[in-house]
C-alpha positions as a Python dict, from the first residue, in 0.01 Angstrom:
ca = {
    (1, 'X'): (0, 0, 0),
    (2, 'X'): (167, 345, -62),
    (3, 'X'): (250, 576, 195),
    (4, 'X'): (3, 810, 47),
    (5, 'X'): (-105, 1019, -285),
    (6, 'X'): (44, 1326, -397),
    (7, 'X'): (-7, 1576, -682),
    (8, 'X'): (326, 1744, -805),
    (9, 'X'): (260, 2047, -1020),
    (10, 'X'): (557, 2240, -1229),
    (11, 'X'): (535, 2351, -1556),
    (12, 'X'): (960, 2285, -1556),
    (13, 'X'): (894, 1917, -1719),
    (14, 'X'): (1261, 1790, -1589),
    (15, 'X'): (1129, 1951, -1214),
    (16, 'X'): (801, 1714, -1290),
    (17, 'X'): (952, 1387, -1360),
    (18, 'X'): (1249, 1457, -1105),
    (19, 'X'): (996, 1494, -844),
    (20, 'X'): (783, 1272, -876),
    (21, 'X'): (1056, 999, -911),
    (22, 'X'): (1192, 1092, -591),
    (23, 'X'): (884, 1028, -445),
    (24, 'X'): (754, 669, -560),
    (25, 'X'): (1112, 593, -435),
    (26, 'X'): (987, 675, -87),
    (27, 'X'): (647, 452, -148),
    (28, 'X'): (441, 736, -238),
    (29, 'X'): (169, 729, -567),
    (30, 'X'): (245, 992, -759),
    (31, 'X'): (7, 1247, -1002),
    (32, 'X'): (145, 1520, -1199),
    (33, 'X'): (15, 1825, -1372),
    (34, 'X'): (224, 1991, -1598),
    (35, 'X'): (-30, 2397, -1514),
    (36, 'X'): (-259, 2492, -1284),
    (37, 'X'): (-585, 2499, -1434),
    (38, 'X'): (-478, 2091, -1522),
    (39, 'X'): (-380, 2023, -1106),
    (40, 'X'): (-746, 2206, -1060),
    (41, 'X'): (-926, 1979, -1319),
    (42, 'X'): (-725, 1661, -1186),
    (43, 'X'): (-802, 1761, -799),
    (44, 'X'): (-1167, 1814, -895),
    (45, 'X'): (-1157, 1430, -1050),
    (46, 'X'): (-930, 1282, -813),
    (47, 'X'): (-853, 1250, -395),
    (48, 'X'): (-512, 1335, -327),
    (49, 'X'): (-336, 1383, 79),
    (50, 'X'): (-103, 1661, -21),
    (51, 'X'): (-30, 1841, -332),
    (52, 'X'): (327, 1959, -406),
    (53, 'X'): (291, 2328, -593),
    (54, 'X'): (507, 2545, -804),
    (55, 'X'): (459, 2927, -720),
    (56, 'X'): (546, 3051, -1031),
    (57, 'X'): (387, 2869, -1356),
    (58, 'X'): (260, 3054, -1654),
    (59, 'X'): (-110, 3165, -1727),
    (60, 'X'): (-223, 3041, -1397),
    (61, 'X'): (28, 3077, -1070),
    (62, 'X'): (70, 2855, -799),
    (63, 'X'): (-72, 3122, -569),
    (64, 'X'): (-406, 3156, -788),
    (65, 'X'): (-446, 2751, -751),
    (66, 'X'): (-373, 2773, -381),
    (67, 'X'): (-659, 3026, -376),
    (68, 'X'): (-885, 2801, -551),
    (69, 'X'): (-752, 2497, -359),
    (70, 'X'): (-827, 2647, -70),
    (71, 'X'): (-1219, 2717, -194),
    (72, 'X'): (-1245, 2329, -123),
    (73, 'X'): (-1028, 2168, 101),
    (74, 'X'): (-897, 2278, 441),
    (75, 'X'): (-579, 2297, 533),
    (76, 'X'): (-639, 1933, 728),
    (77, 'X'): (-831, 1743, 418),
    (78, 'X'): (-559, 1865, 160),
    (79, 'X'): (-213, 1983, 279),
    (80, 'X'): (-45, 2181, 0),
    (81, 'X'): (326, 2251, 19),
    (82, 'X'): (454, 2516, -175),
    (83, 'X'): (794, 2518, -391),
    (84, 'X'): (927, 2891, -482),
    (85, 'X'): (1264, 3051, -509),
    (86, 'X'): (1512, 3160, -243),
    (87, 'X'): (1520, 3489, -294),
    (88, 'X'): (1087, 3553, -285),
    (89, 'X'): (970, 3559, 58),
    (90, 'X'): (695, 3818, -27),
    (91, 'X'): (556, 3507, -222),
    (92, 'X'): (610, 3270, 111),
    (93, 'X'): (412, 3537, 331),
    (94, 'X'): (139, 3525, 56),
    (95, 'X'): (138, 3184, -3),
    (96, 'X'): (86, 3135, 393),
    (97, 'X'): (-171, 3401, 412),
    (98, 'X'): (-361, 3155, 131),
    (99, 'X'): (-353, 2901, 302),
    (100, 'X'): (-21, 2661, 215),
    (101, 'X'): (66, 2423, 487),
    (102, 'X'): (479, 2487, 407),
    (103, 'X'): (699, 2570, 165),
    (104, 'X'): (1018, 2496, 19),
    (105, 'X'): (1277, 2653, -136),
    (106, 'X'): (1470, 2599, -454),
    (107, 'X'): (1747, 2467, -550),
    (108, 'X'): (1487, 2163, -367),
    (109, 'X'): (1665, 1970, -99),
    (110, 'X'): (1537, 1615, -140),
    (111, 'X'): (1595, 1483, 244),
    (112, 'X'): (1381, 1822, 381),
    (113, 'X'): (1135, 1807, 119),
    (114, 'X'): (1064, 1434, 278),
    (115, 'X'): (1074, 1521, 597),
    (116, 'X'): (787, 1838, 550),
    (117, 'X'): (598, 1585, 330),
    (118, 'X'): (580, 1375, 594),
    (119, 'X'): (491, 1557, 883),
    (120, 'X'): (247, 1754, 681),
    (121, 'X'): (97, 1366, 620),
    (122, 'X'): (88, 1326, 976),
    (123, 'X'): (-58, 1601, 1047),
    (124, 'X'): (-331, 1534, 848),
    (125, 'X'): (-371, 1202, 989),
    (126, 'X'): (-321, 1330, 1353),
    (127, 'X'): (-615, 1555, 1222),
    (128, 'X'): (-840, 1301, 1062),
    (129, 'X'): (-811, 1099, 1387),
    (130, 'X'): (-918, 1422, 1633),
    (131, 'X'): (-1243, 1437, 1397),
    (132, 'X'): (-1308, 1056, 1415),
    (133, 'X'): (-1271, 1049, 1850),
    (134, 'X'): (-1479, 1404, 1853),
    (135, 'X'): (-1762, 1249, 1587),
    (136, 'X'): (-1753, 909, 1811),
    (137, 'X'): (-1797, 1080, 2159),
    (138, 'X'): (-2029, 1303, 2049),
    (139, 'X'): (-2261, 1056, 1871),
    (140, 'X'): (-2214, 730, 1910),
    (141, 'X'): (-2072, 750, 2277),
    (142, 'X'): (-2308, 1013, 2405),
    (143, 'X'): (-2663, 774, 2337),
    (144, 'X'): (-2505, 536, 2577),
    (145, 'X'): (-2392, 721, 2830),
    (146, 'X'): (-2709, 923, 2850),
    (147, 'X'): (-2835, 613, 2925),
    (148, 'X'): (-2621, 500, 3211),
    (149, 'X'): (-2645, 821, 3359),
    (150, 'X'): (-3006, 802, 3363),
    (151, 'X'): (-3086, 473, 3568),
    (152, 'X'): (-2793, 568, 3773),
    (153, 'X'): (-2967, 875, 3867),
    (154, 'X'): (-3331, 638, 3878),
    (155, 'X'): (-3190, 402, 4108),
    (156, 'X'): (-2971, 676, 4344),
    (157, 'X'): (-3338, 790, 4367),
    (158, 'X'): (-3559, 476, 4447),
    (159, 'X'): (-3298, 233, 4630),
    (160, 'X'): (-3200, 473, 4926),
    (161, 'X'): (-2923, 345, 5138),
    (162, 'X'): (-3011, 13, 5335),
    (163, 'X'): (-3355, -32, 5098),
    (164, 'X'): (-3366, -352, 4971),
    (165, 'X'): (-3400, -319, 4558),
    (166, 'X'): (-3716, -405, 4399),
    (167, 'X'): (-3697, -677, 4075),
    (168, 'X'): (-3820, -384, 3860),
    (169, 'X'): (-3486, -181, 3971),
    (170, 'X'): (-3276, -444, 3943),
    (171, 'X'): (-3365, -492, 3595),
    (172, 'X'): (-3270, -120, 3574),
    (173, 'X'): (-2928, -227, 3678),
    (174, 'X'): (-2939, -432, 3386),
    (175, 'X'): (-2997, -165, 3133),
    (176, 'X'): (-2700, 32, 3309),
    (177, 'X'): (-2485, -274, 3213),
    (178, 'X'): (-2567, -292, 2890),
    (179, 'X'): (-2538, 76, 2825),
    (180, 'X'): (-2171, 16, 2977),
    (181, 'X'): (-2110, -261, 2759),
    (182, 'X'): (-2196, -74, 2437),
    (183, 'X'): (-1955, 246, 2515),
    (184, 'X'): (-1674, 8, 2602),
    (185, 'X'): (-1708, -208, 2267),
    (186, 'X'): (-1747, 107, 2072),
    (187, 'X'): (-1394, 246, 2271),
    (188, 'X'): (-1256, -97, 2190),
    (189, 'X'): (-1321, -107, 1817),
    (190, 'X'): (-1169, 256, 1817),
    (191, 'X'): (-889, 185, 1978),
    (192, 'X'): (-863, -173, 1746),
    (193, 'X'): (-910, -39, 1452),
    (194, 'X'): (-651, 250, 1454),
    (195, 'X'): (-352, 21, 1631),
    (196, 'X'): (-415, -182, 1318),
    (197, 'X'): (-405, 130, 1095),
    (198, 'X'): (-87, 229, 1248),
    (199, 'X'): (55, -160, 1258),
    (200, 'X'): (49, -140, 1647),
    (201, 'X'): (-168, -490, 1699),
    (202, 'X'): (53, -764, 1607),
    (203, 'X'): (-123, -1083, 1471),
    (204, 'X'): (42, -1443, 1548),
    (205, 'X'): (108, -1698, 1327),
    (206, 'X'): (60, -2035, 1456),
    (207, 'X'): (-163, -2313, 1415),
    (208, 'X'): (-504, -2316, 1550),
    (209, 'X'): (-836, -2552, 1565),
    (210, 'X'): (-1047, -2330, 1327),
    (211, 'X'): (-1318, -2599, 1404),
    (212, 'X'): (-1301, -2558, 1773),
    (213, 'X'): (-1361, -2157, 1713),
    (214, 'X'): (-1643, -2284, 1539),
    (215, 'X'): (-1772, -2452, 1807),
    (216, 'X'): (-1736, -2221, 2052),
    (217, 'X'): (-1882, -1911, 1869),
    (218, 'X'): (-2174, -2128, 1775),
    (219, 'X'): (-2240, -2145, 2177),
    (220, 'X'): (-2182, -1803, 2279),
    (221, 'X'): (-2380, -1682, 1951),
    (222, 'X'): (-2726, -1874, 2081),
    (223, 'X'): (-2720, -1715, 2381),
    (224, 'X'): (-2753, -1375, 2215),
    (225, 'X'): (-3004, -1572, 1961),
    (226, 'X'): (-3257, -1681, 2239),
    (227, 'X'): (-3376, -1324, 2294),
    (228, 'X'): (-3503, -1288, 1910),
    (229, 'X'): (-3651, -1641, 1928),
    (230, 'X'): (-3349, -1751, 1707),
    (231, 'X'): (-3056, -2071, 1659),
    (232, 'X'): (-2692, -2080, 1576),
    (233, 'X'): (-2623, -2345, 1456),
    (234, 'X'): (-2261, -2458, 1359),
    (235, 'X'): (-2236, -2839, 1139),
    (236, 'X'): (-2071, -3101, 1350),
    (237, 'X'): (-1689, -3151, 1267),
    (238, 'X'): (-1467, -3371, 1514),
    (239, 'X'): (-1156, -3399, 1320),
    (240, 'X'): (-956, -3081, 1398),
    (241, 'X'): (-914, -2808, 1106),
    (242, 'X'): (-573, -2664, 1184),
    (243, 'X'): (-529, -2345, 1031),
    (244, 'X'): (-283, -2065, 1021),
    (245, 'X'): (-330, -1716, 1243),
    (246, 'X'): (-425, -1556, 1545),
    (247, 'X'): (-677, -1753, 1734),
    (248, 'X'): (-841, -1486, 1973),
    (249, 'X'): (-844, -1237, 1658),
    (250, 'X'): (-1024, -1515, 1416),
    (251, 'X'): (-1290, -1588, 1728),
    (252, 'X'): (-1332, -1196, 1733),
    (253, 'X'): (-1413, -1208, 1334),
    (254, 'X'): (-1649, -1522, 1364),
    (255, 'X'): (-1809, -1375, 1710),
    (256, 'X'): (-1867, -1003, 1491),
    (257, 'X'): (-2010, -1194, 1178),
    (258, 'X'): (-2249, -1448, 1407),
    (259, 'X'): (-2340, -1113, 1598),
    (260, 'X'): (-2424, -912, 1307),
    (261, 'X'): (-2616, -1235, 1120),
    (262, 'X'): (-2823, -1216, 1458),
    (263, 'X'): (-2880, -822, 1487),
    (264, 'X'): (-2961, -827, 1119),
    (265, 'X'): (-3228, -1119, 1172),
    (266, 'X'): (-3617, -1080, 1203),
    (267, 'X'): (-3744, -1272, 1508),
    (268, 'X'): (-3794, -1618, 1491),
    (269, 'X'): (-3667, -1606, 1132),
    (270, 'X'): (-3416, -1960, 1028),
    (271, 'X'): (-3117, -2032, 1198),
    (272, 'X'): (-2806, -1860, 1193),
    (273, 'X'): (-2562, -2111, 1046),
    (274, 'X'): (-2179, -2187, 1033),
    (275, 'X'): (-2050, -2369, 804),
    (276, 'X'): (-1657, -2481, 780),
    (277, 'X'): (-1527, -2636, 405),
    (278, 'X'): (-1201, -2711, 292),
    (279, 'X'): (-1072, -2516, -1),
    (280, 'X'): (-828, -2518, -201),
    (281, 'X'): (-526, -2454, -250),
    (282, 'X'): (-483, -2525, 134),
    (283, 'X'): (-755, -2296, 309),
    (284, 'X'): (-1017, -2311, 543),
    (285, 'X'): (-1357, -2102, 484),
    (286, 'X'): (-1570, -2002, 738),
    (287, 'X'): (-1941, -1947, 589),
    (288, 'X'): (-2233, -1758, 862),
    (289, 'X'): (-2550, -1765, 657),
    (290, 'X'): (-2867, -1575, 795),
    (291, 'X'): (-3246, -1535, 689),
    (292, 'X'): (-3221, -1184, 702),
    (293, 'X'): (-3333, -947, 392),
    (294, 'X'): (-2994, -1013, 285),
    (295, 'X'): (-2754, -699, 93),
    (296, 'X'): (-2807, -447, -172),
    (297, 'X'): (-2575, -380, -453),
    (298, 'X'): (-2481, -74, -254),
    (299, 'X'): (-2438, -240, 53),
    (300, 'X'): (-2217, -504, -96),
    (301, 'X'): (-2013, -230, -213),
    (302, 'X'): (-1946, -60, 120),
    (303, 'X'): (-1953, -322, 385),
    (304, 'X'): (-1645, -358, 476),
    (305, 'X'): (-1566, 51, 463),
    (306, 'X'): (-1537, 218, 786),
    (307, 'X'): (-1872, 351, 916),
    (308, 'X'): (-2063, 195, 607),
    (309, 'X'): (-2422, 200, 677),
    (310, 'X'): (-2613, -74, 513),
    (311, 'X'): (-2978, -20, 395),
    (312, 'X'): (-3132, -288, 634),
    (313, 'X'): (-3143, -166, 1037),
    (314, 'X'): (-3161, -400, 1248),
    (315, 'X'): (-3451, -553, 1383),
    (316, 'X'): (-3502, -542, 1719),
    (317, 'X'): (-3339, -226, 1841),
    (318, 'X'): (-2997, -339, 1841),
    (319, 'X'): (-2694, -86, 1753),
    (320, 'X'): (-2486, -71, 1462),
    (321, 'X'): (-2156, 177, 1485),
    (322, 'X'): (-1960, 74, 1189),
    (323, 'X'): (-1645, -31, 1270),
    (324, 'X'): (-1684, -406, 1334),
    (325, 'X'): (-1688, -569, 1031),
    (326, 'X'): (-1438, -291, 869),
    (327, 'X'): (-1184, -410, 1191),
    (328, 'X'): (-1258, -796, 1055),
    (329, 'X'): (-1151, -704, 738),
    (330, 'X'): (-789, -577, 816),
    (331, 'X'): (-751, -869, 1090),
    (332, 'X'): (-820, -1157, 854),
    (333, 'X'): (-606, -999, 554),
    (334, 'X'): (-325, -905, 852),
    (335, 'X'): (-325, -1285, 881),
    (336, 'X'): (-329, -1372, 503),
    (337, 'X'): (-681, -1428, 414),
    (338, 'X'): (-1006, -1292, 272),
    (339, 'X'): (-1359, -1192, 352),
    (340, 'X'): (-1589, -1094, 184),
    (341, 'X'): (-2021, -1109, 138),
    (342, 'X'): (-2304, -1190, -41),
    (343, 'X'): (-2667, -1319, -48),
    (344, 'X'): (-2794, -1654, -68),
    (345, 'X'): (-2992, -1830, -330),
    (346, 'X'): (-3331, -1917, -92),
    (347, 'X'): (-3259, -1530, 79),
    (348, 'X'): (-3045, -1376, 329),
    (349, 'X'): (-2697, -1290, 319),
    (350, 'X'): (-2365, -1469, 385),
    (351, 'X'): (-2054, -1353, 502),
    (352, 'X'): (-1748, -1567, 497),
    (353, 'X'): (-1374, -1565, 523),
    (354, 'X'): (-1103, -1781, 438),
    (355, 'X'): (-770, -1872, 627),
    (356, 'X'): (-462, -2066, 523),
    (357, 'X'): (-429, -2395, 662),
    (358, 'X'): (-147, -2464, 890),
    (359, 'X'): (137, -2748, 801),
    (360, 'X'): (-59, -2988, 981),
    (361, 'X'): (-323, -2959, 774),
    (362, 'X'): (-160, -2947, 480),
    (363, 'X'): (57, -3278, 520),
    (364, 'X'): (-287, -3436, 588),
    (365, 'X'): (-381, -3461, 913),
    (366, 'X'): (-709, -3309, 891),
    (367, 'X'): (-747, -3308, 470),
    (368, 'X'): (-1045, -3516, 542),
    (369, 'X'): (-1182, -3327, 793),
    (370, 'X'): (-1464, -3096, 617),
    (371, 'X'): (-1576, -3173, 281),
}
């Protein structure tokens, strides 16, 4: 994956293809425009982190497309660095009065134009980041905590001290947990999802009983089930299936996809089912099939994104933040798989993901396992 996408615009063609050489050295994708009104027509077209821009151009200065730039992105969405000669700091002071994030002088010095495209990248990521923790406490964090605070105050109320608690309050207590519970998965898939953004959460590599995860989630999933009248069901395999990962992060995928086949599920409605094949060449796929109204073209194209809100809600008042099945996403390819989604024939959707099988499996010790 590249470190991220930059637009270098020069009308000085040898500048251009200097530049931007430099930079895919470094890991970065690299645009060019060769004018401004063409880096204005390819920004319109295109999403770039940080444009790299010439003051002085013919017909249409660097300065003018900073001004228009600056029309549609902040300084935080798209960090522009400007280029200009030693000798012009009454162009620096305007360019910074514009709106340019820095600026660099010419002849360029490759290792500081690096090191200012790089912390104007962080930056913007340190940036991005703020907006994502202030839109998650103020939305999805606040609902929750509104509630807790409200049967706290209920129960502070109607259970003085020494007063034995009524059943009707102690269900109350109930609802406080489960508020609690909500705001502490929603910190944790935060807090997940951006140590494996930064490659913070290191994923093991050893062999694991994918059929015994199986198992297991099948178990913990019916409890959840019960409430909406509903089964998990999981197909009986007794031969190990040794596969290839983390074991606590695959559970977490399996436990997210059972959850979500359950949340997305009218009451009553089929079972929930997991189903474990063989596949080749040397992989194990992990199938949870619901009866719910299955996915949308849309939805299948957005499912995995961060914060991708599918058409269907779910059905009995359950919450849906966004982040869980984007997080299973980067765990299973962190350990060399897929995932991915889609509907079944008869109705409702599937979600699945596949894992390489360890050695064990592989030299035949569980080949016949699943069929």
């Amino acid at each position: 994956m590249a470190n991220g996408r930059i637009l270098v615009v020069d009308d000085n063609l040898v500048n251009l293809d200097l530049l931007s050489r430099r930079l895919q050295r470094q890991g970065y994708e690299v645009a060019t425009a060769s004018g401004g009104r063409q880096a204005l027509t390819i920004l319109a077209d295109e999403p770039f982190d940080l444009a790299l821009l010439d003051i002085i151009m013919p017909e249409f200065s660097g300065l003018e497309v900073l001004g228009e730039v600056r029309k549609r992105h902040t300084l935080t969405d798209l960090p522009v660095i400007m280029v200009t000669a030693k000798d012009r700091s009454e162009d620096v002071v305007e360019a910074l009065r514009l709106g340019a994030n820095d600026y660099i002088t010419k002849p360029i010095d490759l290792p500081v134009l690096l090191a200012r495209v790089q912390t104007a990248l962080q930056l913007r990521k340190l940036a991005a980041l703020k907006d994502e923790f202030l839109r998650i406490a103020s939305h999805d964090l606040k609902n929750p905590l509104n509630e807790v605070l409200m049967v706290a105050s209920l129960l502070e109320t109607m259970v003085p001290p020494g007063a034995v608690m009524s059943d009707a309050m102690h269900a109350k207590l109930g609802n406080l947990k489960k508020g609690a519970r909500r705001m502490q998965g929603i910190i944790e898939n935060f807090l997940d999802l951006q140590a494996l953004e930064d490659g913070a959460l290191k994923l093991a590599a050893r062999p694991f009983d994918l059929a015994e995860v199986v198992r297991e989630t099948a178990e913990a999933g019916s409890v959840q089930a019960q409430a909406k009248q509903l089964k998990v069901l999981s197909e009986a395999v007794e031969t190990p299936c040794w596969a290839l990962g983390d074991r606590d992060r695959a559970a977490q995928v399996a436990r997210n996809l059972v959850d979500n086949a359950v949340k997305f599920s009218p009451p009553g409605a089929g079972p929930v089912e997991l189903r474990l094949e063989a596949e080749a060449p040397a992989h194990w796929k992990l199938m949870v099939c619901d009866h719910g109204p299955g996915l949308t073209e849309a939805d299948l194209a957005k499912v995995f994104e961060k914060y991708g809100k599918l058409s269907a809600a779910p059905t009995a008042g359950e919450k849906s933040f966004g982040l869980g099945l984007a997080i299973c996403k980067r765990l299973i390819e962190g350990m060399g798989g897929r995932i991915g989604a889609g509907n079944q024939p008869q109705g409702g959707a599937v979600f699945w993901f596949v894992l390489p099988q360890s050695p064990e499996a592989i030299s035949g010790e569980s080949q016949n396992a699943v069929r």
